[in-house]
ZAMAR-318522 format. One record per residue (C-alpha): x, y, z; residue number from 0; residue in one letter. Coordinates in Angstrom, 3 decimals. Last residue first. Layout:
<nodes>
{node {X, Y, Z}, NUM, a},
...
</nodes>
This chain:
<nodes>
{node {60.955, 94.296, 91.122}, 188, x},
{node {62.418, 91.578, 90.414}, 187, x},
{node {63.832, 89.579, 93.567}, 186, x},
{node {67.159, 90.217, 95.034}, 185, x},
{node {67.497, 88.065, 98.453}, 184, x},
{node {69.952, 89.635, 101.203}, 183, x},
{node {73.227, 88.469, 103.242}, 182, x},
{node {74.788, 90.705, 105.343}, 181, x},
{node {72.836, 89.340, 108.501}, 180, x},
{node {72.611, 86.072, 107.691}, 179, x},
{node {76.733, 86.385, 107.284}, 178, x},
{node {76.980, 87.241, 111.025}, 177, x},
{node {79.889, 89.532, 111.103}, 176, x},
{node {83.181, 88.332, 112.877}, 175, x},
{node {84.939, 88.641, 116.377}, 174, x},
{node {88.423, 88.072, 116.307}, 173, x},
{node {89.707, 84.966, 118.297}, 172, x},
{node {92.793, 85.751, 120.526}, 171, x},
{node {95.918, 85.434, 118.908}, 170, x},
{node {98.665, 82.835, 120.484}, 169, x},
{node {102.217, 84.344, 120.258}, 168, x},
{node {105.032, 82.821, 118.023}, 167, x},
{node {103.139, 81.728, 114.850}, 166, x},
{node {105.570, 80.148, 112.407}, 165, x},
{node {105.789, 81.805, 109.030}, 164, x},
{node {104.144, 83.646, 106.277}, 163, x},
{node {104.474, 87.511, 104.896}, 162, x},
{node {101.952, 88.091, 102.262}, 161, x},
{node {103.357, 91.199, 100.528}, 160, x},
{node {100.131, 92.137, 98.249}, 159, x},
{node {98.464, 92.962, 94.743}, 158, x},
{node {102.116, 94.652, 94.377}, 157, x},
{node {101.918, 96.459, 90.492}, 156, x},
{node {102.739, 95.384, 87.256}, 155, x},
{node {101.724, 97.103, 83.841}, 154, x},
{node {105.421, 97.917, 82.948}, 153, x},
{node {108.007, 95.872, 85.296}, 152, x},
{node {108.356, 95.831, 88.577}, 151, x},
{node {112.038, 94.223, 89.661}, 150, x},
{node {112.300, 94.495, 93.274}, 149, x},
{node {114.001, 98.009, 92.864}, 148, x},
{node {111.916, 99.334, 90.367}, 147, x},
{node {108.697, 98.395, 92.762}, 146, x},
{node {110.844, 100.629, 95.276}, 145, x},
{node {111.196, 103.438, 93.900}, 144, x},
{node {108.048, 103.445, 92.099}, 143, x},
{node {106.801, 103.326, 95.538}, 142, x},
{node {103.459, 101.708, 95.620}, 141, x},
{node {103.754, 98.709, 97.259}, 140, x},
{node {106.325, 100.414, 99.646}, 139, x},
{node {103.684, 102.550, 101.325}, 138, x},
{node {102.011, 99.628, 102.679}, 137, x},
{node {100.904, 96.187, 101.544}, 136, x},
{node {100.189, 93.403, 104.023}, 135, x},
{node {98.592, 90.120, 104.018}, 134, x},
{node {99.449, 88.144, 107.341}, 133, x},
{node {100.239, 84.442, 107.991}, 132, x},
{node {100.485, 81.833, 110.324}, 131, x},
{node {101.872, 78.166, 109.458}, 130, x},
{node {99.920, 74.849, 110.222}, 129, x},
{node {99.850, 73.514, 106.577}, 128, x},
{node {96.236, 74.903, 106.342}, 127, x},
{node {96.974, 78.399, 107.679}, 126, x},
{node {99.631, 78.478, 104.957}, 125, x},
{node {97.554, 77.357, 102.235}, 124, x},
{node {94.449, 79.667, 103.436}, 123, x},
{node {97.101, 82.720, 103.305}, 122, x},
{node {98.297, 81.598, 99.696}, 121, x},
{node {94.814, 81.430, 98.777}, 120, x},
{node {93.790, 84.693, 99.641}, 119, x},
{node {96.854, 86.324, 97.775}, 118, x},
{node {96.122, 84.334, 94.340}, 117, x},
{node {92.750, 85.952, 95.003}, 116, x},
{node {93.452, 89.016, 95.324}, 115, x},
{node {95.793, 88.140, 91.928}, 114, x},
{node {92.878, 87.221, 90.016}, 113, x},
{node {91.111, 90.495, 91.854}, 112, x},
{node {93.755, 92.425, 89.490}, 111, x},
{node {92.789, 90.719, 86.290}, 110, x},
{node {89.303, 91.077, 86.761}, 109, x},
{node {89.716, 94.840, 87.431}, 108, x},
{node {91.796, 94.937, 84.332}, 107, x},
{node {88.918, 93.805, 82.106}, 106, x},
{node {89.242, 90.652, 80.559}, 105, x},
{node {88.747, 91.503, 77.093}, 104, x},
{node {92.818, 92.606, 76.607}, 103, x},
{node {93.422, 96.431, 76.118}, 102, x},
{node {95.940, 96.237, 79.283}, 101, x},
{node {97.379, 92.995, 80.029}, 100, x},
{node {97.791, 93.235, 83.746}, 99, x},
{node {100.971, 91.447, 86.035}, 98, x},
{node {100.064, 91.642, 89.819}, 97, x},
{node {102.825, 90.863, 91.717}, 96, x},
{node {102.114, 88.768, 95.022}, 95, x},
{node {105.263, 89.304, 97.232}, 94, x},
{node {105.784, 86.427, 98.791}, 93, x},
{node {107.401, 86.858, 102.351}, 92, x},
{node {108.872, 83.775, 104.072}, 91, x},
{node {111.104, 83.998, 107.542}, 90, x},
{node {108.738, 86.244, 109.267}, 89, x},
{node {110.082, 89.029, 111.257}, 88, x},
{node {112.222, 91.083, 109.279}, 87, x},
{node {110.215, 92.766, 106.146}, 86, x},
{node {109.233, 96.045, 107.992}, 85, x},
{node {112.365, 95.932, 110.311}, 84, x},
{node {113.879, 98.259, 108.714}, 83, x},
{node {110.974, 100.359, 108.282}, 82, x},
{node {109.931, 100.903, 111.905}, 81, x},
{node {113.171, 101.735, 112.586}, 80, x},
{node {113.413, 104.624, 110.508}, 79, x},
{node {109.629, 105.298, 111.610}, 78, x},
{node {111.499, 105.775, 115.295}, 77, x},
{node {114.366, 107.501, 114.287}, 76, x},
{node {111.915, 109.768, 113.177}, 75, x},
{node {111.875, 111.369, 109.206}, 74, x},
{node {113.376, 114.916, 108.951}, 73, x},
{node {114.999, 113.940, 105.548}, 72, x},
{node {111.790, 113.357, 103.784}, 71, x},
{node {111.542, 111.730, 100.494}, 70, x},
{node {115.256, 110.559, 100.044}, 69, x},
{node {115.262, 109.538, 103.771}, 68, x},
{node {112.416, 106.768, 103.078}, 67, x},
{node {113.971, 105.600, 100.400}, 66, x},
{node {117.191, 104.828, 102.409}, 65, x},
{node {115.125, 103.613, 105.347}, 64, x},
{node {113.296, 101.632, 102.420}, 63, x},
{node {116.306, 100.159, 100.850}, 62, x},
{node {117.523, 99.185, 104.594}, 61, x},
{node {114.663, 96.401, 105.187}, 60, x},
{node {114.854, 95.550, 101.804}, 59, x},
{node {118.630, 94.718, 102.774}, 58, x},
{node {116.999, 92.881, 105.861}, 57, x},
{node {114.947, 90.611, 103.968}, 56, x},
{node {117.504, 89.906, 101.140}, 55, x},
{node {119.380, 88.153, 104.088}, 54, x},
{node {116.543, 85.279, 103.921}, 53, x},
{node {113.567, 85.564, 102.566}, 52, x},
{node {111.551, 87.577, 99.485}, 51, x},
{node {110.400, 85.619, 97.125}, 50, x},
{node {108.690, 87.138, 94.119}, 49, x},
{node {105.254, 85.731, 92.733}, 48, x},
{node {103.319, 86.281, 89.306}, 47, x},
{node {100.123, 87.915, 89.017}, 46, x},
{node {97.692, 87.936, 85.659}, 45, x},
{node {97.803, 84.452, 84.785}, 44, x},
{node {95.672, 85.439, 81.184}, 43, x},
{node {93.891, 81.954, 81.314}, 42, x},
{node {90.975, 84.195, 80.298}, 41, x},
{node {89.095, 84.339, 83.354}, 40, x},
{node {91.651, 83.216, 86.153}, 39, x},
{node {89.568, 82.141, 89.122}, 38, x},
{node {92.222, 80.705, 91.471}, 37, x},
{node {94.090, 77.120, 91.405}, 36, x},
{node {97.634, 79.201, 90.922}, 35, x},
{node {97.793, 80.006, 94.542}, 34, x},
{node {96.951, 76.652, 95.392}, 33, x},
{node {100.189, 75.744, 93.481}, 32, x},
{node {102.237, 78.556, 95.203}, 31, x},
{node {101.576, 76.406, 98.829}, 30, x},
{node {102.348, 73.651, 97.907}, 29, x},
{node {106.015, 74.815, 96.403}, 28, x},
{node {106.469, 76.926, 99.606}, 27, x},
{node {105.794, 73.580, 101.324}, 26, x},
{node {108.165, 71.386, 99.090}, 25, x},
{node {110.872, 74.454, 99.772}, 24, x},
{node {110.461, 74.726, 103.476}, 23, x},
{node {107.884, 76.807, 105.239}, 22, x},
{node {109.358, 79.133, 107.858}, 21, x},
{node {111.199, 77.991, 111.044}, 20, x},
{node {111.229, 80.674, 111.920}, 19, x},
{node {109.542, 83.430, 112.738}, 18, x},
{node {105.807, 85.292, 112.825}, 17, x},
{node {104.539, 87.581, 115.496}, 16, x},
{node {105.759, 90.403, 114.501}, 15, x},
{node {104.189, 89.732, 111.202}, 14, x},
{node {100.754, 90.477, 112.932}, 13, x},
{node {98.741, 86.964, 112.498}, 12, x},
{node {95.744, 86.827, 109.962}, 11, x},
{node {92.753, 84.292, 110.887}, 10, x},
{node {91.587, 81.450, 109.104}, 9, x},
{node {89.507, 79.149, 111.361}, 8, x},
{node {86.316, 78.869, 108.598}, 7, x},
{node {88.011, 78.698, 106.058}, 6, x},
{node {90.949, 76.187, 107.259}, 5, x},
{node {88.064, 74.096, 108.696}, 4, x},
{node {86.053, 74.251, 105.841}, 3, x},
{node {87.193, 70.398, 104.843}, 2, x},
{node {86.457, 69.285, 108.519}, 1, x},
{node {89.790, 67.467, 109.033}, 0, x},
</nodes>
């Protein structure tokens, strides 16, 4: 395989287009150590990653129709729905958890794109072991709510839900910028 291949041919896939099966326990396990081969200035390992598969899909599913009804009460049917099945299609979801250390040299925003970039290369890993994947946040990244109830602790936030399994609908290619065209030489002035 051309070694830019999955670079060069990664694409995200809509969740509802994801399903089973999803990546086993050895692949997961691949997967999570490119994750952990990212820039990490300071060897602080800002992020840390939460599972989400399974039934505990579907009861997130009805945590944030139940959250969603605390904060308005006249919410659709329709964005009811649209929440349960948030987490429902694909069989894997890592939730990417950014984990800071506040005060430290490394400035925050250096931890925080360490976790970016824990999230980039679990969607390259999963393109390259043939799965489809999609990086998502949403409202519920940033629900206090919510964050309690999957276990957020102080100075942690979602970097990302990065929902991964097999690709059940073809997606067409998307059109990209030409990089010669963003690209631009600094010289002093």
């Amino acid at each position: 395989m051309d070694p830019l291949e999955p670079l060069l041919n990664r694409h995200s896939t809509p969740c509802r287009q994801l399903g089973d099966p999803g990546p086993d326990d050895a692949q997961l396990r691949q997967m999570l150590a490119a994750a952990v081969h990212v820039p990490d200035h300071g060897r602080l390992t800002p992020w840390r990653f939460l599972r989400i598969a399974g039934t505990a899909r579907h009861a997130l599913g009805e945590a944030l129709v139940a959250r969603m009804l605390e904060r308005d009460s006249t919410v659709s049917a329709d964005k009811l729905a649209k929440e349960r099945s948030r987490f429902a299609h694909a069989p894997c979801i890592i939730a990417v958890i950014a984990h800071l250390t506040p005060g430290h040299k490394v400035p925050e925003s250096e931890q925080i794109q360490s976790g970016s970039c824990a999230c980039f290369s679990l969607l390259l890993a999963a393109h390259a072991l043939g799965f489809g994947a999609q990086w998502l946040t949403g409202w519920a990244a940033y629900d206090p709510a919510i964050l309690a109830l999957l276990g957020l602790r102080e100075h942690e936030s979602i970097a990302g839900f990065i929902h991964i399994g097999t690709i059940h609908a073809a997606q067409p290619p998307r059109e990209r910028p030409d990089p010669a065209v963003l690209l631009t030489d600094w010289q002093l002035p």
